[in-house]
N, CA, C and O atoms as a Tripos MOL2 file, in Angstrom:
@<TRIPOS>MOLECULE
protein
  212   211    53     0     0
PROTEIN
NO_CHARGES

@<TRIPOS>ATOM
      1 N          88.8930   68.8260   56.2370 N.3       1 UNK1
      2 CA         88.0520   69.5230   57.2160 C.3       1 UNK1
      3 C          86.7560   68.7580   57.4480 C.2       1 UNK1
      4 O          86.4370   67.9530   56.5720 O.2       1 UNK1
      5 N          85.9380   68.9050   58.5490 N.am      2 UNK2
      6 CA         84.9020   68.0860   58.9820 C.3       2 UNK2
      7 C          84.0000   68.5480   57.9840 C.2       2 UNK2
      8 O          84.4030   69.2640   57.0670 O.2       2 UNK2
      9 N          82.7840   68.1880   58.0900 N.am      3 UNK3
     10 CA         81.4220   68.2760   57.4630 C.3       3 UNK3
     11 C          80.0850   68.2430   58.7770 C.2       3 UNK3
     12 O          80.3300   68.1340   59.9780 O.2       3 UNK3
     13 N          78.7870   68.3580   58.2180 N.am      4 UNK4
     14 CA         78.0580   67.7410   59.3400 C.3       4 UNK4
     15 C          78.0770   69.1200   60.8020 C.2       4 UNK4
     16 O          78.4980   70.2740   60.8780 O.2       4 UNK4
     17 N          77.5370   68.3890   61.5290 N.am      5 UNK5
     18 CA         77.3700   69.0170   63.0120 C.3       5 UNK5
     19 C          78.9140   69.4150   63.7130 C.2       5 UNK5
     20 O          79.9430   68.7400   63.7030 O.2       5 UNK5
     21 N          78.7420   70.3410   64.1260 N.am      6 UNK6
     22 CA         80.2380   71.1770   65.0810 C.3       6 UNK6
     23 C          80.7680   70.4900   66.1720 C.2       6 UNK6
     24 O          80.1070   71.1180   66.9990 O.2       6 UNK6
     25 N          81.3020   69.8530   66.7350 N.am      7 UNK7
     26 CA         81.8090   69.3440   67.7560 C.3       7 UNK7
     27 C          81.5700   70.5730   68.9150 C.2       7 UNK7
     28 O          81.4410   71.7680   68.6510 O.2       7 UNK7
     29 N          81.5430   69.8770   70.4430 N.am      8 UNK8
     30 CA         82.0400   70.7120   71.0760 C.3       8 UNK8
     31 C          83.3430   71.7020   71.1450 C.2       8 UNK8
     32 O          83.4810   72.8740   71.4970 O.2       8 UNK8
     33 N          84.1860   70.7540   70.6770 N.am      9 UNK9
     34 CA         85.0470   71.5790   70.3690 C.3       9 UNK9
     35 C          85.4800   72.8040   69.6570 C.2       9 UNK9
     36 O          85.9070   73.9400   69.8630 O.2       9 UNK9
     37 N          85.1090   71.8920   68.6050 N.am     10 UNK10
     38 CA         85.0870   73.1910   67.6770 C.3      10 UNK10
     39 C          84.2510   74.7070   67.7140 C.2      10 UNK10
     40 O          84.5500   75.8620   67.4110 O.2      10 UNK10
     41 N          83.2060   74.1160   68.1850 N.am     11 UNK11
     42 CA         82.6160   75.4380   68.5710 C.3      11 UNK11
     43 C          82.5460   76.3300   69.9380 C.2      11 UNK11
     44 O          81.8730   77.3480   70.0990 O.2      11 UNK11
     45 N          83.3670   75.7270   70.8330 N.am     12 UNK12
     46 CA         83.8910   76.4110   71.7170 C.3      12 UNK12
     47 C          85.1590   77.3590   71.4750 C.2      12 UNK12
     48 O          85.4550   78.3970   72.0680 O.2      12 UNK12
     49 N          85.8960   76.6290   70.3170 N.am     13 UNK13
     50 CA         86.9210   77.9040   69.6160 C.3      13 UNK13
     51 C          86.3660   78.6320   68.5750 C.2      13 UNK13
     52 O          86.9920   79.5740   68.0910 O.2      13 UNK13
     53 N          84.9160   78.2100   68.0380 N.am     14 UNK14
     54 CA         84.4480   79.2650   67.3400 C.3      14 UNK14
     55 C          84.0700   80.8380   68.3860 C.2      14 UNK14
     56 O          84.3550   82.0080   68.1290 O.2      14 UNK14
     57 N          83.1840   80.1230   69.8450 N.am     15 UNK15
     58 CA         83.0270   81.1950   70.0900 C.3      15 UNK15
     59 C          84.0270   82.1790   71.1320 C.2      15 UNK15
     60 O          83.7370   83.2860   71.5840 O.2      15 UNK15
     61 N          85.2430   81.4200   71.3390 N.am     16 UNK16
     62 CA         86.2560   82.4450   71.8300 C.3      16 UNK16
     63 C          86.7120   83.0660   70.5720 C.2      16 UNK16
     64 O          86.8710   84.2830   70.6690 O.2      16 UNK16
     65 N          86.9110   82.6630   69.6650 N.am     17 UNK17
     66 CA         86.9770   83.3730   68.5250 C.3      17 UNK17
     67 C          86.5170   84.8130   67.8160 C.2      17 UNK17
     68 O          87.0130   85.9120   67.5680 O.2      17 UNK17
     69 N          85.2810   84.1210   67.6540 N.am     18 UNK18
     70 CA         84.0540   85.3020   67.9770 C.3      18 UNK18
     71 C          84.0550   86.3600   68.9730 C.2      18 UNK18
     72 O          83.6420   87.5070   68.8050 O.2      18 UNK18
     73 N          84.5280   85.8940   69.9600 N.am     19 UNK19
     74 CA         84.3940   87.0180   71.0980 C.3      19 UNK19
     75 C          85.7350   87.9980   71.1510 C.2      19 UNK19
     76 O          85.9040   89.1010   71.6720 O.2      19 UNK19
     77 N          86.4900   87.2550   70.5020 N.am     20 UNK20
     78 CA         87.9970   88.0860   70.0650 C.3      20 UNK20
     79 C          88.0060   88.7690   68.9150 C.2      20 UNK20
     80 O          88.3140   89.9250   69.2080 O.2      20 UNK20
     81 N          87.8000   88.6550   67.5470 N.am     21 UNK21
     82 CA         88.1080   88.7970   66.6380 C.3      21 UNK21
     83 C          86.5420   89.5200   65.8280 C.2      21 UNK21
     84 O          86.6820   90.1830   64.8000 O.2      21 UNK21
     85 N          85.6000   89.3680   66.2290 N.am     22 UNK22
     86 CA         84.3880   89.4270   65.4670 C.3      22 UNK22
     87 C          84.0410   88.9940   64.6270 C.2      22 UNK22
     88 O          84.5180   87.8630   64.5400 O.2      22 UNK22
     89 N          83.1380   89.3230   63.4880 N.am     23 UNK23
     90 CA         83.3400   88.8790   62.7580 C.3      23 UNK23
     91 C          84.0210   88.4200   61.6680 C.2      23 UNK23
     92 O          83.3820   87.9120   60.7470 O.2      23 UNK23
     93 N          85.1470   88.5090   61.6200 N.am     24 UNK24
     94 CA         86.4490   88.3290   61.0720 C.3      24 UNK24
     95 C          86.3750   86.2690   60.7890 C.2      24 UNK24
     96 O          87.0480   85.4650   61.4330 O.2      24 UNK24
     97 N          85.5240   85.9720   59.8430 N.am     25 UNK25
     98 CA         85.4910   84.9880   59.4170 C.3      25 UNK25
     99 C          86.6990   84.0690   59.1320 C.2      25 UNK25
    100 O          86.6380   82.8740   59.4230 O.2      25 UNK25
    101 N          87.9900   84.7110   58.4670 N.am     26 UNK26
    102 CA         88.5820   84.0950   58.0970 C.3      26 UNK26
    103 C          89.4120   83.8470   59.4480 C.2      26 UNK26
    104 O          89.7520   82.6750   59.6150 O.2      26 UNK26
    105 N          89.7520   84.6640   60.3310 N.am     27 UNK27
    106 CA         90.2710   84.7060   61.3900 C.3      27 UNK27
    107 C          89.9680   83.4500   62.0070 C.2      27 UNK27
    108 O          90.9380   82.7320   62.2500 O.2      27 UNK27
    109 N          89.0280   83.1060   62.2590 N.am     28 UNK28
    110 CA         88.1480   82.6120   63.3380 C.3      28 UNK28
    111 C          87.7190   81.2270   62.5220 C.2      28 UNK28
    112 O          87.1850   80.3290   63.1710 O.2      28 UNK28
    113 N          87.9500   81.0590   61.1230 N.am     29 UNK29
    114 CA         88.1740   79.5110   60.6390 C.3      29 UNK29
    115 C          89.9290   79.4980   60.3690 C.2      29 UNK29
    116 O          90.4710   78.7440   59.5600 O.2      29 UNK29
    117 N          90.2750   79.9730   60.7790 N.am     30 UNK30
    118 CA         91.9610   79.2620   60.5860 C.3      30 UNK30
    119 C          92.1840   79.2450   62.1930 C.2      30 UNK30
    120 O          93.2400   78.6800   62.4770 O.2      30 UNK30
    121 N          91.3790   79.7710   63.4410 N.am     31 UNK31
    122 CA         91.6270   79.4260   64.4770 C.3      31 UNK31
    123 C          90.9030   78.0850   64.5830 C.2      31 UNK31
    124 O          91.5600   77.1140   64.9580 O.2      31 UNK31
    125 N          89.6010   77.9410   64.2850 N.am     32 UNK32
    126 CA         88.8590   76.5060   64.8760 C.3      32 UNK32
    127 C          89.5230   75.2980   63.8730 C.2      32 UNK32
    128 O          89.2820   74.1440   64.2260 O.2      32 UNK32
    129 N          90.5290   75.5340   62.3690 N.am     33 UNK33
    130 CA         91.2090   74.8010   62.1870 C.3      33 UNK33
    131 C          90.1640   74.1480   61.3140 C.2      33 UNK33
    132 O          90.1970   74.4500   60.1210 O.2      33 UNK33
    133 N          89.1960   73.2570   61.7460 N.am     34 UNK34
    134 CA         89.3070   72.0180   61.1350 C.3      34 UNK34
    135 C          88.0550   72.5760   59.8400 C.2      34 UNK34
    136 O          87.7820   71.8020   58.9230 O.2      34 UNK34
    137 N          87.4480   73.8440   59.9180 N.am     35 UNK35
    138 CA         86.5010   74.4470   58.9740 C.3      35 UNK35
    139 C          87.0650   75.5410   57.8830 C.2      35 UNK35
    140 O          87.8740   76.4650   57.9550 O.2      35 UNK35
    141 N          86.2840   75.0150   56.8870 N.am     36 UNK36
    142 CA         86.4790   76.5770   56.0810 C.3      36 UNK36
    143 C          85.7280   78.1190   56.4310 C.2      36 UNK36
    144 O          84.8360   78.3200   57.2550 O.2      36 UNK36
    145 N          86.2200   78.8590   55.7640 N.am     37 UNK37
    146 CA         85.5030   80.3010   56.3400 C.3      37 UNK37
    147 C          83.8820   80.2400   55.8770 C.2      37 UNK37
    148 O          83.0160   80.8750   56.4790 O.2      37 UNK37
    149 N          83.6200   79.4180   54.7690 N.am     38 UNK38
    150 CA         82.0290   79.6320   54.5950 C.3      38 UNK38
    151 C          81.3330   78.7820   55.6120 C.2      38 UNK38
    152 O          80.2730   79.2190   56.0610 O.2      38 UNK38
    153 N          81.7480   77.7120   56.0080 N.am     39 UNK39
    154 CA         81.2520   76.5540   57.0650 C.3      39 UNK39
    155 C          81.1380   77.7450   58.0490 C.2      39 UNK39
    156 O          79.9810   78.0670   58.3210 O.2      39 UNK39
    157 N          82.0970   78.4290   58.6080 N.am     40 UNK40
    158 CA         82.1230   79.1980   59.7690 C.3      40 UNK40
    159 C          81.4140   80.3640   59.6770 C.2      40 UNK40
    160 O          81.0930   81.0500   60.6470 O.2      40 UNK40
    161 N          81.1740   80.5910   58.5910 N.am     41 UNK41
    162 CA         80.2660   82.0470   58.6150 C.3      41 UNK41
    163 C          78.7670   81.4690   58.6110 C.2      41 UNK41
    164 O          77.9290   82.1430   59.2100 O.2      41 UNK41
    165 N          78.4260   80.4830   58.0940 N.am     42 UNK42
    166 CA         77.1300   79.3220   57.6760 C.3      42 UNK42
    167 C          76.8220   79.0400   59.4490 C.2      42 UNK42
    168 O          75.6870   79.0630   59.9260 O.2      42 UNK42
    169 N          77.9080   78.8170   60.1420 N.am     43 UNK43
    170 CA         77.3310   78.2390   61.4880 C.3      43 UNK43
    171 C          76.9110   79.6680   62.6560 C.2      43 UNK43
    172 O          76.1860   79.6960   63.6510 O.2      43 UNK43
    173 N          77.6870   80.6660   62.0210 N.am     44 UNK44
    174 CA         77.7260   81.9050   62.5830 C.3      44 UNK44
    175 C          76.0520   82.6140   62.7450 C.2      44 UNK44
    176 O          75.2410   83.1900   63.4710 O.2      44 UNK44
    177 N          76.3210   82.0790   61.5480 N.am     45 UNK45
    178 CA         74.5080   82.8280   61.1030 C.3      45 UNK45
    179 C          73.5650   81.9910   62.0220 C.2      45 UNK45
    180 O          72.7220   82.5480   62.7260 O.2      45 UNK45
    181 N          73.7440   80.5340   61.9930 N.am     46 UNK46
    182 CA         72.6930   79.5610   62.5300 C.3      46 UNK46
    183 C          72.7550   79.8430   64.1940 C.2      46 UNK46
    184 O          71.8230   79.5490   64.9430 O.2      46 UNK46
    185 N          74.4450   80.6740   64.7930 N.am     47 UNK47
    186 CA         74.3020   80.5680   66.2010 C.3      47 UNK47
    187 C          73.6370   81.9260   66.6080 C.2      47 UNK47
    188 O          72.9790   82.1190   67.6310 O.2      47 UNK47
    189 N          73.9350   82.8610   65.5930 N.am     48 UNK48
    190 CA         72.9490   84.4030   66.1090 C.3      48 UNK48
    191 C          71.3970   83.7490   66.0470 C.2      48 UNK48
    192 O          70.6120   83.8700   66.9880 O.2      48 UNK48
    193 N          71.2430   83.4100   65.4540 N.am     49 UNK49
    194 CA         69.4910   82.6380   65.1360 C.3      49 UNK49
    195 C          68.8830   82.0700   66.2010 C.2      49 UNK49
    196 O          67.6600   82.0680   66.3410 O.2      49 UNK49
    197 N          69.7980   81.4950   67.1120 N.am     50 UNK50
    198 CA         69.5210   80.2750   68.0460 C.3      50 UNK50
    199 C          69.4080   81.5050   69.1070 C.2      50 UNK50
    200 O          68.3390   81.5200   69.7170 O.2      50 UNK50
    201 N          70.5800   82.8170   69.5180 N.am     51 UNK51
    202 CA         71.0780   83.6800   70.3900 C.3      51 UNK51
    203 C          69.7790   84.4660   70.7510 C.2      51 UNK51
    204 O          69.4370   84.7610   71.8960 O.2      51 UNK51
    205 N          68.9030   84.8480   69.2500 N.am     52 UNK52
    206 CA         67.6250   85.9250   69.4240 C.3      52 UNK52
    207 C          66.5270   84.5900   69.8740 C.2      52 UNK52
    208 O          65.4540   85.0510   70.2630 O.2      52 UNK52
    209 N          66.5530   83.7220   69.8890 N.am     53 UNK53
    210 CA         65.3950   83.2580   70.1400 C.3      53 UNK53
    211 C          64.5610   83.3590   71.8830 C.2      53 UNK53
    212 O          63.4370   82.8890   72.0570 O.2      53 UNK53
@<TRIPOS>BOND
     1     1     2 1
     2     2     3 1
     3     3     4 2
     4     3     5 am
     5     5     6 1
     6     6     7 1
     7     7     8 2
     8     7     9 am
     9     9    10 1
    10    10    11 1
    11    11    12 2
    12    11    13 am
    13    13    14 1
    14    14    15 1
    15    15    16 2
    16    15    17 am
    17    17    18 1
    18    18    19 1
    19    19    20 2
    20    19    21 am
    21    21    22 1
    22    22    23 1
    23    23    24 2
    24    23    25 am
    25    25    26 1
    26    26    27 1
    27    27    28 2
    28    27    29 am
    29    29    30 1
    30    30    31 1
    31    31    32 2
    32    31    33 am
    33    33    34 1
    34    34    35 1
    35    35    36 2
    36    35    37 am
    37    37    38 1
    38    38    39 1
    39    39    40 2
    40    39    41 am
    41    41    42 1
    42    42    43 1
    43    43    44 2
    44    43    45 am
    45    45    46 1
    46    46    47 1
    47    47    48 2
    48    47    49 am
    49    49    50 1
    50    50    51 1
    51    51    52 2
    52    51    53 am
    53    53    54 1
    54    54    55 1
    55    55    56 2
    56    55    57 am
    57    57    58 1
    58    58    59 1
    59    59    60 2
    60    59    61 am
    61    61    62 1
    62    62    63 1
    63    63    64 2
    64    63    65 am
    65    65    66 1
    66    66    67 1
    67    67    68 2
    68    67    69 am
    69    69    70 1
    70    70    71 1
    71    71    72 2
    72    71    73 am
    73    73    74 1
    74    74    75 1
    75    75    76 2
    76    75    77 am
    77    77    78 1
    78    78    79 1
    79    79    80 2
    80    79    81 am
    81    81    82 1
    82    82    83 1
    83    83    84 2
    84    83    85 am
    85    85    86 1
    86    86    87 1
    87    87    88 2
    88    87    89 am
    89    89    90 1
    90    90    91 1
    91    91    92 2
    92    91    93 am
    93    93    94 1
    94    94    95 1
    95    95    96 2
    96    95    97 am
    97    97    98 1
    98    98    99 1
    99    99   100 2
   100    99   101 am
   101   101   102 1
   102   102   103 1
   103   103   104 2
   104   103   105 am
   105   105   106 1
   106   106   107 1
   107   107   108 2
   108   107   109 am
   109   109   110 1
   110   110   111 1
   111   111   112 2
   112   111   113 am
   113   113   114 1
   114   114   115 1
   115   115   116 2
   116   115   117 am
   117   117   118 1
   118   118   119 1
   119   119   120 2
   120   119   121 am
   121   121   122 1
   122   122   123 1
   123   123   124 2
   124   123   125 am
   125   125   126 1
   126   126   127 1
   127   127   128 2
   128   127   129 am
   129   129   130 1
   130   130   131 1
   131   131   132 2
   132   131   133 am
   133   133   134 1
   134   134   135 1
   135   135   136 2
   136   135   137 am
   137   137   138 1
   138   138   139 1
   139   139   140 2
   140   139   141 am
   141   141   142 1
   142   142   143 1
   143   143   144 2
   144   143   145 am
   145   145   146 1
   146   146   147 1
   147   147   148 2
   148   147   149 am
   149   149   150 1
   150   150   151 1
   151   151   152 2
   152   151   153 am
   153   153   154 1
   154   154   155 1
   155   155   156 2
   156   155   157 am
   157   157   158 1
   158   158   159 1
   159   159   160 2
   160   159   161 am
   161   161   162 1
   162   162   163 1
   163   163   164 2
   164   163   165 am
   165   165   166 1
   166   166   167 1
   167   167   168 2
   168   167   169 am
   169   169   170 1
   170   170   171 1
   171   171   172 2
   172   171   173 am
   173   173   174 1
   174   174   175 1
   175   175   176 2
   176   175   177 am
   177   177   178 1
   178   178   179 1
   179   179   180 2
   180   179   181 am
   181   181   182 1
   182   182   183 1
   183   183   184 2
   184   183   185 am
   185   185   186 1
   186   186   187 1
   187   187   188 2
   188   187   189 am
   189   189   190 1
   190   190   191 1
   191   191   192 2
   192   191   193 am
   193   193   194 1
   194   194   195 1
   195   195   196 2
   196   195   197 am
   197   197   198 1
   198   198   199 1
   199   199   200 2
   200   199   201 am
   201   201   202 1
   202   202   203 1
   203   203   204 2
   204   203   205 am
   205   205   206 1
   206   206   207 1
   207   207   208 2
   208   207   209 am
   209   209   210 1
   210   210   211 1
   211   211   212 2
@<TRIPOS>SUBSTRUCTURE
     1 UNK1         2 RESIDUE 1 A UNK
     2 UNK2         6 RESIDUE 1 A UNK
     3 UNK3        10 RESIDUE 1 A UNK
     4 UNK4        14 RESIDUE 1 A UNK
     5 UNK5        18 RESIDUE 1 A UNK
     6 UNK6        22 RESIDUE 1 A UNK
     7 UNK7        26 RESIDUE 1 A UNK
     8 UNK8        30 RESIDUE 1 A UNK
     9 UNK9        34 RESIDUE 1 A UNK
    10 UNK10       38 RESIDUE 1 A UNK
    11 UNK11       42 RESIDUE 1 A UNK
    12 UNK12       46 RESIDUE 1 A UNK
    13 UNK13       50 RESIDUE 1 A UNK
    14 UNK14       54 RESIDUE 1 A UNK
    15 UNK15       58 RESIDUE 1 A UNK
    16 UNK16       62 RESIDUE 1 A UNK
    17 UNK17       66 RESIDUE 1 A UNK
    18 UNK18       70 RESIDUE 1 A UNK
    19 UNK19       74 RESIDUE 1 A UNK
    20 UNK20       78 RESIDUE 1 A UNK
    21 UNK21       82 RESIDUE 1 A UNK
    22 UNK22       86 RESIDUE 1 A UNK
    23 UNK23       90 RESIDUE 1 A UNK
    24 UNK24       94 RESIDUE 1 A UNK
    25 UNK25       98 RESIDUE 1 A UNK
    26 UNK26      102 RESIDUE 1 A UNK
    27 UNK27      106 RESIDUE 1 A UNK
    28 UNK28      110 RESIDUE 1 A UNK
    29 UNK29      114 RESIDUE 1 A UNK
    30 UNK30      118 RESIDUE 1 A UNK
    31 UNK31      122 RESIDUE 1 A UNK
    32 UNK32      126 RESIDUE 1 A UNK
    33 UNK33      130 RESIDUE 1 A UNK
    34 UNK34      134 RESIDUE 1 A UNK
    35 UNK35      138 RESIDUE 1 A UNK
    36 UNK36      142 RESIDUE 1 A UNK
    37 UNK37      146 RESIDUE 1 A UNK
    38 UNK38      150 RESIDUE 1 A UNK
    39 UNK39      154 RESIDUE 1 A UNK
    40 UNK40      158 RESIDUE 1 A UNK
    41 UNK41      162 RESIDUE 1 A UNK
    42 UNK42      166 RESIDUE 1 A UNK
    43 UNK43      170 RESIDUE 1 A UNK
    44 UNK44      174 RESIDUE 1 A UNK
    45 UNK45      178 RESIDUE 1 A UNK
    46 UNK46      182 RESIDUE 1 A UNK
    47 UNK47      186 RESIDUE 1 A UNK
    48 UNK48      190 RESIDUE 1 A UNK
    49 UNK49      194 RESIDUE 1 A UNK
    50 UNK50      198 RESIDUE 1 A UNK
    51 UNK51      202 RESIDUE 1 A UNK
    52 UNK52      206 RESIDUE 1 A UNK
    53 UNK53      210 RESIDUE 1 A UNK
């Protein structure tokens, strides 16, 4: 699995993901594939952060 910064990619299936499934972490790292569920819950947190600003 990657490390580092999210690809576009990847985080474009994080957030159809997200928008399907909720927070359903594990869901939503066996869809974007190339992350584990803590990477994905770790980036989750950093994109609500970015969302309230």
């Amino acid at each position: 699995e990657h490390t580092g910064r999210w690809t576009k990619a990847e985080h474009d299936l994080f957030v159809k993901a997200l928008n399907l499934y909720g927070r359903e972490w594990r869901t939503i790292a066996a869809m974007v594939g190339t992350r584990t569920v803590v990477q994905t819950r770790t980036h989750a947190q950093k994109y609500f952060q970015k969302l309230q600003r």
